[in-house]
C-alpha positions in Angstrom: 112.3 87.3 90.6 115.0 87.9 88.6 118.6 85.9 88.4 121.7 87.5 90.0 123.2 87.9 86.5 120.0 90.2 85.6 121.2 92.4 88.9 121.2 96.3 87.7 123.8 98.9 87.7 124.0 102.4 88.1 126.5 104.2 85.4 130.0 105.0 87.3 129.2 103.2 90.1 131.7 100.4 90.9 130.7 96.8 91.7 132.4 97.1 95.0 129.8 100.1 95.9 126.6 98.5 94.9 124.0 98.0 97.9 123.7 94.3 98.8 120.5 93.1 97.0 118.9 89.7 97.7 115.7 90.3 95.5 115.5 91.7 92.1 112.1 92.4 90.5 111.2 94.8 87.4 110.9 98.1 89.2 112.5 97.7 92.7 115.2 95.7 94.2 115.3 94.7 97.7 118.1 94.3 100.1 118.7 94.5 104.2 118.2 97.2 106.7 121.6 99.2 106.4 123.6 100.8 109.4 124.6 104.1 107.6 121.2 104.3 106.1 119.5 104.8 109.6 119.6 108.7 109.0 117.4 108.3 105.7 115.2 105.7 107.6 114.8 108.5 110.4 114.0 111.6 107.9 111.3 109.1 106.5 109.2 108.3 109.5 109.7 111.8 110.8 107.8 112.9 107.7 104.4 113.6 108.9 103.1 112.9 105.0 104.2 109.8 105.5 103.2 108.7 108.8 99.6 109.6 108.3 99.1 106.1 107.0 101.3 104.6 109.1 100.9 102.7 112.8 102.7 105.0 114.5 102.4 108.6 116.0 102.9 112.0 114.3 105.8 112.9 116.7 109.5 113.8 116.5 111.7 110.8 116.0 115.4 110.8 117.2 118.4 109.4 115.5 118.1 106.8 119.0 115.2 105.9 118.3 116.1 104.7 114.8 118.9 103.1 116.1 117.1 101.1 119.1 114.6 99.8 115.8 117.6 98.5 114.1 119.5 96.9 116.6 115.7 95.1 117.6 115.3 94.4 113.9 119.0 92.8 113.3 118.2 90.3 116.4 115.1 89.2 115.9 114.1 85.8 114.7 110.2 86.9 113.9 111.5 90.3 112.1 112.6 90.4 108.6 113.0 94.1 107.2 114.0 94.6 103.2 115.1 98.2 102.3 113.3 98.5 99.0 115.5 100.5 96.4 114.9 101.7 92.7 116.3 99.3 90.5 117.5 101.6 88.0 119.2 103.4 90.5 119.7 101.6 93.4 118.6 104.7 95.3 116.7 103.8 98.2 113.0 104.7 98.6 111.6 102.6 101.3 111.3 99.9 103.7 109.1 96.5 103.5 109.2 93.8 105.7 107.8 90.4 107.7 106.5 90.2 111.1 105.6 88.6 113.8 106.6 85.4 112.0 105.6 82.1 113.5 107.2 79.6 111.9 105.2 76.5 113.3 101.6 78.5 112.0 102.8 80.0 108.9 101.6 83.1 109.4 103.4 86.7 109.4 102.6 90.1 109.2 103.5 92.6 106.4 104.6 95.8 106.8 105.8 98.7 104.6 106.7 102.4 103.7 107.6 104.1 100.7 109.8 106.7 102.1 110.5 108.7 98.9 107.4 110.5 98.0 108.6 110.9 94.1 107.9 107.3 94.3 104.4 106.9 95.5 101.6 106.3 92.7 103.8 104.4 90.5 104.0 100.8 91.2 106.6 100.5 93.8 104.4 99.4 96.1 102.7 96.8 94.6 105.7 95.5 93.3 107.5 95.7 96.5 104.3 93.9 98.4 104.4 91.5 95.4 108.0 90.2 96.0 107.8 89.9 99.9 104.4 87.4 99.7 106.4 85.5 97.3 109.6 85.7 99.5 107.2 84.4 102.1 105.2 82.0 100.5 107.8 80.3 98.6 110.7 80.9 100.5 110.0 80.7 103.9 107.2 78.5 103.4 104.5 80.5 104.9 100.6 80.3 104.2 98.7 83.2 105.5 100.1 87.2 105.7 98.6 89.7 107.3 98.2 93.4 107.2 96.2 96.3 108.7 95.7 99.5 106.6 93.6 102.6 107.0 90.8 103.3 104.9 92.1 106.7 104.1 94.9 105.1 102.5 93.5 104.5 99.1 96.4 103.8 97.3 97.7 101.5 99.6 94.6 99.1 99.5 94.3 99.4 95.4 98.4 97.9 96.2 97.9 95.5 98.4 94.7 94.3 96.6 97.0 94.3 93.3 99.6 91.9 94.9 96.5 89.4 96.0 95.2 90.6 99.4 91.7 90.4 100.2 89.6 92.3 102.6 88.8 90.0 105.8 87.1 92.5 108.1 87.4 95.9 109.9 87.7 97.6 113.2 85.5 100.9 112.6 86.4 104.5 113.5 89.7 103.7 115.4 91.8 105.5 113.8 92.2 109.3 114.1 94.1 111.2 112.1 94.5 115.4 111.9 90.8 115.1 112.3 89.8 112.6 110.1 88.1 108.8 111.0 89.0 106.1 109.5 88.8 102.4 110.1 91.4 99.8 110.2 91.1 97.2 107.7 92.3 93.8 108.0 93.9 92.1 104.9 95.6 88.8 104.2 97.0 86.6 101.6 97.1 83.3 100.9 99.1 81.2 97.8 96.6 81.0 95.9 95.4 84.3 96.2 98.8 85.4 95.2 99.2 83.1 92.4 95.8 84.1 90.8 97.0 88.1 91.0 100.2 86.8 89.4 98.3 85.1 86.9 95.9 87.7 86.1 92.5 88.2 85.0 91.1 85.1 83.3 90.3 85.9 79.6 86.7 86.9 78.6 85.0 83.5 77.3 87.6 81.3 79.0 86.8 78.1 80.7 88.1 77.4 84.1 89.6 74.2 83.8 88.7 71.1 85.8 91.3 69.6 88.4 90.1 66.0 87.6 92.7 63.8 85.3 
């Protein structure tokens, strides 16, 4: 994460105008749910493209139905939703967000959507997925975060795997889409699986070290 002072800017765009951001990572920045945003958020999810590989049906969505999500989202002690924007640009691409959150466990669900399809293949999403576990983990102090992705969604698991989930199991076939199959597989992270995709592969030849003193 980077320091407020390191917060971008667009050319000829005025301080005053610059989305709220409470995140700021290399490629994305990311910053609440936004009122006059809501018509965006509703040409995204009624993008068929994009809600192939999403948990929800390939129907029209109304402007009220957008608006019934955000008013949910804004009350809600177990929902946190980021919109994800490009930090060059501040124009926003997506949405990413915690869920389900239960405090006393630790645990949470993650959720998220790259809207813009301009952006998809390029390392938003891992980046984006990257910044939430460590909003999660070290902010909120949780331990284990969920997900569920389809396994047509390649580039979403090569993502999510990136930012240090791990494949815990599967519900086969359950998922039908324009007349494909897929299954539903369950992910999660813990710290230390986060910290080690942080941290990278290990160097060929290195030796792990030993925890003793």
């Amino acid at each position: 994460m980077r320091s407020s002072k390191d917060r971008p800017r667009t050319p000829g765009r005025a301080q005053a105008d610059d989305p709220v951001l409470n995140i700021i990572g290399n490629k994305v920045a990311l910053g609440p749910i936004r009122k006059d945003l809501l018509g965006l958020y509703q040409r995204w999810i009624n993008d068929f493209e994009v809600t192939r590989t999403l948990d929800l049906p390939m129907r029209p969505f109304p402007l009220e139905y957008e608006e019934a999500w955000y008013q949910r989202v804004i009350q809600s002690d177990r929902d946190l939703t980021f919109t994800i924007y490009d930090r060059q640009t501040l124009r926003p691409i997506g949405n990413a967000g915690l869920h389900q959150i239960d405090y006393q466990s630790r645990t949470a669900d993650f959720g998220m959507a790259i809207g813009e399809k301009d952006f998809w293949g390029r390392g938003y999403g891992t980046e984006s997925t990257g910044l939430v576990l460590d909003y999660g983990f070290g902010t909120l102090g949780l331990h284990n975060i969920l997900l569920q992705v389809f396994s047509g969604n390649s580039a979403a698991i090569r993502a999510y795997e990136k930012a240090g989930f791990r494949r815990i199991g599967e519900r086969r076939e359950a998922r039908r889409v324009n007349g494909e199959i897929w299954h539903i597989l369950f992910m999660d992270c813990l710290p230390g699986d986060r910290k080690l995709a942080k941290d990278g592969p290990r160097p060929a030849g290195a030796k792990s070290q030993s925890r003793r003193g």
